[in-house]
C-alpha positions as CSV (number, residue, x, y, z in Angstrom):
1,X,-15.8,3.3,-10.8
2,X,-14.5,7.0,-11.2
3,X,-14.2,7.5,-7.6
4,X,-11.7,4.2,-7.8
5,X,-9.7,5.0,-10.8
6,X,-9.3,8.3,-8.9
7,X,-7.5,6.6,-6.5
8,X,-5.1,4.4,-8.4
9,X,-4.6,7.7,-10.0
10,X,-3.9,9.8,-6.3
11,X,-1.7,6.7,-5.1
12,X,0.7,7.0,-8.1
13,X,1.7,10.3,-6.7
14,X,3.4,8.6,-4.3
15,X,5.6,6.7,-6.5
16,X,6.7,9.5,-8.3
17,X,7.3,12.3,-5.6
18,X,8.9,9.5,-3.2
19,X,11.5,8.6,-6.3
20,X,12.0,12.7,-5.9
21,X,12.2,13.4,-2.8
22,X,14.4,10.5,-2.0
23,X,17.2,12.1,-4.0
24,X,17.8,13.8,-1.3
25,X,16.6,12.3,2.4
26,X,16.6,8.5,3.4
27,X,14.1,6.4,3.5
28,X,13.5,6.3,7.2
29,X,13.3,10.3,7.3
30,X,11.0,10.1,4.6
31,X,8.5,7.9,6.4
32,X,8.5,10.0,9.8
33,X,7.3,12.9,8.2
34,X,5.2,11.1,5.5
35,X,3.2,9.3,8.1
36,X,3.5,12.3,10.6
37,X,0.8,14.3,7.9
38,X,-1.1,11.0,7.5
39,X,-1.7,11.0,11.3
40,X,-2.7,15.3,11.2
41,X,-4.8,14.4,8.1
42,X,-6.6,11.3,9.2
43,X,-7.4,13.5,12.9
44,X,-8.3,16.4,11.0
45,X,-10.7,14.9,9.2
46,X,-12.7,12.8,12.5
47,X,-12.4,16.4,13.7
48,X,-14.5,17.2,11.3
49,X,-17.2,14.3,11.8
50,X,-16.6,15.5,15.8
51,X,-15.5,11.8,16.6
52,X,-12.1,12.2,17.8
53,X,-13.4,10.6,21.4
54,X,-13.2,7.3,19.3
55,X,-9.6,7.5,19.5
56,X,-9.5,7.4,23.4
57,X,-11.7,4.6,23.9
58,X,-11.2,1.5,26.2
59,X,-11.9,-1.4,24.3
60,X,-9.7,0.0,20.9
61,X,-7.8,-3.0,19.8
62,X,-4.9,-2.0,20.6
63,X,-2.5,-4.8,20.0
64,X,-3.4,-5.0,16.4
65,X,-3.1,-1.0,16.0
66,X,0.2,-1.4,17.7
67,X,1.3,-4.6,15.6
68,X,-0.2,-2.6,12.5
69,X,1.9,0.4,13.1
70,X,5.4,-2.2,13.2
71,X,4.4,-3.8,10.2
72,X,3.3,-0.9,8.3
73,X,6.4,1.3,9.3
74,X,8.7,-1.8,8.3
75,X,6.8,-2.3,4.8
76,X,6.8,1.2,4.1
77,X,10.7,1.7,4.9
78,X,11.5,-1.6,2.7
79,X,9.2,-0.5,-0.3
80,X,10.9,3.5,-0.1
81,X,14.4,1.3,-0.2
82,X,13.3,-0.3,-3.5
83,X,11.7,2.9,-5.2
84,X,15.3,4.6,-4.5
85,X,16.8,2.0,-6.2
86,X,14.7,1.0,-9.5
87,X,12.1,2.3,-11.6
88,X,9.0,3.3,-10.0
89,X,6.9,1.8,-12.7
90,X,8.3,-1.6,-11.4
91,X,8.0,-1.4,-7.8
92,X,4.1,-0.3,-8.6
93,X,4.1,-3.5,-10.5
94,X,5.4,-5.6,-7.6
95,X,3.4,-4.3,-4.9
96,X,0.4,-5.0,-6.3
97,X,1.2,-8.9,-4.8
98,X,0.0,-7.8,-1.3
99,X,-2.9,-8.9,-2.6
100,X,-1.7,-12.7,-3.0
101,X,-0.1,-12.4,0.7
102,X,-3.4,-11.0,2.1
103,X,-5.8,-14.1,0.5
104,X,-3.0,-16.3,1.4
105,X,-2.8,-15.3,5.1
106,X,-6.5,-15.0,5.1
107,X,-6.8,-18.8,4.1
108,X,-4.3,-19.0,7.4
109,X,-5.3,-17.6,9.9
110,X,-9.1,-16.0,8.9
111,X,-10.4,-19.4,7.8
112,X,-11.3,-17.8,4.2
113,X,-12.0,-20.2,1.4
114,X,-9.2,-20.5,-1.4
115,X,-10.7,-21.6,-5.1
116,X,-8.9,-22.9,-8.3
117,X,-9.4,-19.8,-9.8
118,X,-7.8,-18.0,-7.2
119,X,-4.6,-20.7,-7.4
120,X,-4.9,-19.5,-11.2
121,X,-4.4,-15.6,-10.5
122,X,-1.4,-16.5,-8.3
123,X,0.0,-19.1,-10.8
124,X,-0.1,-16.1,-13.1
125,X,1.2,-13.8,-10.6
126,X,4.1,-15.5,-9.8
127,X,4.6,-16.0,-13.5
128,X,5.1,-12.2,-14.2
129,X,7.2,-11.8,-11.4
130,X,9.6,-14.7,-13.6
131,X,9.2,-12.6,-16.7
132,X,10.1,-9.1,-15.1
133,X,13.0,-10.6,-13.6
134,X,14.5,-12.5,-16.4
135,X,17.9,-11.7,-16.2
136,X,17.2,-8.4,-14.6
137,X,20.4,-7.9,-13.0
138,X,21.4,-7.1,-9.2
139,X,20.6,-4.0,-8.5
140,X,16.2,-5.0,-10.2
141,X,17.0,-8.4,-8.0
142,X,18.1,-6.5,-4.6
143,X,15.0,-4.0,-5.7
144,X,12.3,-6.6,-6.4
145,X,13.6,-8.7,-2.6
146,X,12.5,-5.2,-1.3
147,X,9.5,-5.1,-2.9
148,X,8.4,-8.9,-2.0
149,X,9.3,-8.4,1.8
150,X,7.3,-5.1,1.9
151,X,4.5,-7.0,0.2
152,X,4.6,-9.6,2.9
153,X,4.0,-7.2,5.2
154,X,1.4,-5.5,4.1
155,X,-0.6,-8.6,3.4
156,X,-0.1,-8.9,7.2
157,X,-1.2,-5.1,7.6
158,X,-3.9,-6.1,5.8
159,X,-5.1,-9.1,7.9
160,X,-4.4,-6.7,10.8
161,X,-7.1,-4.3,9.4
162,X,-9.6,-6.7,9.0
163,X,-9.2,-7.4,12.7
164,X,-9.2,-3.9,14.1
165,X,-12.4,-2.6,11.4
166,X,-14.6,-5.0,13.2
167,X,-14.5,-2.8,16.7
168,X,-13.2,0.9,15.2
169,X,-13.8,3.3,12.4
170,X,-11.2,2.9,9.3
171,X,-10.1,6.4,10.0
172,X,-9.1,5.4,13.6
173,X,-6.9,2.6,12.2
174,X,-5.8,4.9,9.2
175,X,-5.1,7.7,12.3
176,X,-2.9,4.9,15.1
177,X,-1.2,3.3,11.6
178,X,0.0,6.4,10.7
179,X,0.9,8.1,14.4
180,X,2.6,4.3,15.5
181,X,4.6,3.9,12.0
182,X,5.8,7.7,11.9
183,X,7.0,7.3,16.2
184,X,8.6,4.0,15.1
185,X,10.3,5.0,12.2
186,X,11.6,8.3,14.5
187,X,12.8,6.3,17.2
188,X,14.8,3.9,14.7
189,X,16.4,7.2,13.1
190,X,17.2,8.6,15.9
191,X,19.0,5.1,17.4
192,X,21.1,5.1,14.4
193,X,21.5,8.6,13.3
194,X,19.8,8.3,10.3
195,X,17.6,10.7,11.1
196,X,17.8,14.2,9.0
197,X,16.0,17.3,8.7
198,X,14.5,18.1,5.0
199,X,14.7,21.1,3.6
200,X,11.6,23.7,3.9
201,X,10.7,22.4,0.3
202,X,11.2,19.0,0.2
203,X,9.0,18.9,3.4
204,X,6.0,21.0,1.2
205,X,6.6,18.2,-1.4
206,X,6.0,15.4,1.2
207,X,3.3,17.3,2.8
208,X,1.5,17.6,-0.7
209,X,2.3,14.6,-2.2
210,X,0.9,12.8,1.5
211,X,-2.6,15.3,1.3
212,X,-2.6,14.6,-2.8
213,X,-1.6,10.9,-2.6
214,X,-1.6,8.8,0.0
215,X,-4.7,10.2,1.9
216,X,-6.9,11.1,-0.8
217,X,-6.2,7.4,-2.0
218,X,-7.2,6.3,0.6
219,X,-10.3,9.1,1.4
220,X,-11.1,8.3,-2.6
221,X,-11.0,4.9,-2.0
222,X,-13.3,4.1,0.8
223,X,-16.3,6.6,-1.2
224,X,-15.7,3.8,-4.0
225,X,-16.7,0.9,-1.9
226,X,-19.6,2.9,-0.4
227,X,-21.0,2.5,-4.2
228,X,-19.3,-0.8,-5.3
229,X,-18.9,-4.1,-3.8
230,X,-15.0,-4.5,-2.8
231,X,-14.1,-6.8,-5.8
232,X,-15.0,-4.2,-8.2
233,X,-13.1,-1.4,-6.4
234,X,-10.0,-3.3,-5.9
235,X,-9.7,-4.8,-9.6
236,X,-10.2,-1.1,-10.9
237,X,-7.5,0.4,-8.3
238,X,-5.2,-2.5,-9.4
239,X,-4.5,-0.1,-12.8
240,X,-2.6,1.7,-10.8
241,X,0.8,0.6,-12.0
242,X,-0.6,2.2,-15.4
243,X,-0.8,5.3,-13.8
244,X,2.7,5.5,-12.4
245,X,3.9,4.4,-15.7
246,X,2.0,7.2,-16.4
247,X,3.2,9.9,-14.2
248,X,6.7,8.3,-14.0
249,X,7.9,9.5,-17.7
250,X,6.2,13.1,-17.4
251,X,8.3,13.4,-14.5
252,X,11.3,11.6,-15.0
253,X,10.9,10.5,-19.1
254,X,11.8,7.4,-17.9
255,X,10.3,3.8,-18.9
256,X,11.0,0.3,-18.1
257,X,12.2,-2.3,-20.5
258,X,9.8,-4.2,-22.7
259,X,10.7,-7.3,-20.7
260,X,9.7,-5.4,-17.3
261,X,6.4,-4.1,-18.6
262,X,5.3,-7.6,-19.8
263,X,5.8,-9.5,-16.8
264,X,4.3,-6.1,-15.0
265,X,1.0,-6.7,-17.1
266,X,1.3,-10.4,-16.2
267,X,1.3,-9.8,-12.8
268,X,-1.7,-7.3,-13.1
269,X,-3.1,-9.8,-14.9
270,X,-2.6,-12.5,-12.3
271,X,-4.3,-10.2,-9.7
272,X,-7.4,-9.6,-11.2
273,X,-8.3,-13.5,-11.7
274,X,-7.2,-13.7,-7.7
275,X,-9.7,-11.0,-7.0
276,X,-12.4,-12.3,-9.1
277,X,-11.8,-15.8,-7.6
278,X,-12.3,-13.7,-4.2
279,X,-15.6,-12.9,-5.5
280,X,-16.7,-16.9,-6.0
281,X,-15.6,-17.3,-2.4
282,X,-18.3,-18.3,-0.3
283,X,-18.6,-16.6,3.0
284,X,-21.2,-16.5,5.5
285,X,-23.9,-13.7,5.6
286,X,-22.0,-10.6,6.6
287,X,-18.5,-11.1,6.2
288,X,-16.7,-9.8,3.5
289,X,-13.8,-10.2,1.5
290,X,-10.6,-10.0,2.7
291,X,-8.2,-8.0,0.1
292,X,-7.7,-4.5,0.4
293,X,-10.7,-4.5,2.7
294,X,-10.4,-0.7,5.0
């Protein structure tokens, strides 16, 4: 349980040095080099466990490591957009509905079992996603579209990870996710001259907050479901928000509206009956749930 709160913790870093860093680079130069230190990180560490030949094998599936890269580049891009724009708190909020996107796509095209209960959690979801934009305003509206389309996509990174886990090792996928969404987001800068070149320490930020955030998440993460079953892990790194929250007013001293953190708890709220619900699935011997699964 520690090991999980430690990662909601680790991810909200993210949030808060993107919102930074983005002050001064766009979002597609952030996520070359963001995902360029995920890729040195994630080989790094197979280094480490000497099993770097598992990245030159044959029978990798490589269709879903190169779909996975498009759709994660694409979320990422979209969900950098949105953090630029509005409160980081919020989009932490609103993210957290990849988890509705992965069930649902998982009822579609995994054959997983959908429950009441889980029609419940997304009932609710959707419901807090109502409250926090209650007249919100463009700018929270063209922020919160973001958001949702990045979502999307990542419930479809997330089916894609199901598929690829079956034949490699999660740090393979993390590795080709990373390397494929950091080439794609380079070749797309350098097509329309987005691209730019950060300054010496805006790239020890990004370097940093990748090592501090994203990949210890994710490193943090995996050790929790080595100890709990994937439910448990995933309702406890569904706080995260809290953290961000957290971490966004001691950096920024910043918080969203009343409203906003309402339908924000909604939402959280909404999750966790979706992931319990997952939990009352019925699956057969030796498959697991779907959500958030590495």
């Amino acid at each position: 349980m520690l090991l999980s709160l430690l990662s909601a913790a680790c991810m909200g870093i993210t949030y808060v040095a993107s919102k930074y860093v983005l002050r001064t680079i766009n979002p597609e130069t952030f996520v070359v080099f963001w995902f360029a230190m995920g890729s040195i990180y994630s080989f790094l560490l197979l280094m480490k466990r000497g099993r770097q030949i598992e990245l030159f094998r044959k029978d990798n599936p490589w269709k879903h490591l190169m779909g996975l890269g498009l759709a994660s580049a694409v979320a990422i891009i979209l969900f950098f957009y949105a953090i630029q724009l509005i409160d980081p708190t919020i989009v932490s909020f609103y993210t957290r509905a990849d988890n509705v996107f992965a069930v649902l796509l998982g009822v579609l095209f995994l054959r997983e079992r959908f429950n009441s209960f889980e029609g419940l959690g997304v009932a609710i979801a959707l419901l807090g996603s109502l409250v926090t934009t209650y007249r919100g305003g463009d700018l929270l509206m063209i922020g919160l579209s973001l958001c949702l389309l990045s979502s999307i996509l990542e419930g479809v990174t997330v089916v894609l990870v199901k598929l690829a886990v079956r034949k490699v090792s999660p740090v393979v996928v993390i590795f080709y996710r990373s390397l494929l969404a950091s080439s794609l987001a380079l070749l797309y800068g350098l097509l329309t001259g987005r691209l730019q070149m950060p300054t010496g320490k805006v790239l020890l930020i990004i370097a940093a907050a990748s090592l501090g955030g994203s990949f210890m998440a994710n490193v943090t993460f995996y050790a929790a479901l080595a100890r709990l079953d994937v439910t448990r892990a995933t309702a406890i790194k569904t706080m995260q928000p809290f953290f961000v929250l957290l971490a966004a007013y001691l950096a920024f001293t910043t918080l969203p509206s009343s409203q906003q953190l309402l339908g924000g708890a909604i939402i959280v709220t909404g999750i966790l009956c979706l992931l319990y619900g997952r939990r009352m699935v019925r699956r057969p011997e030796g498959v697991g749930t779907l959500v958030l699964e590495p």
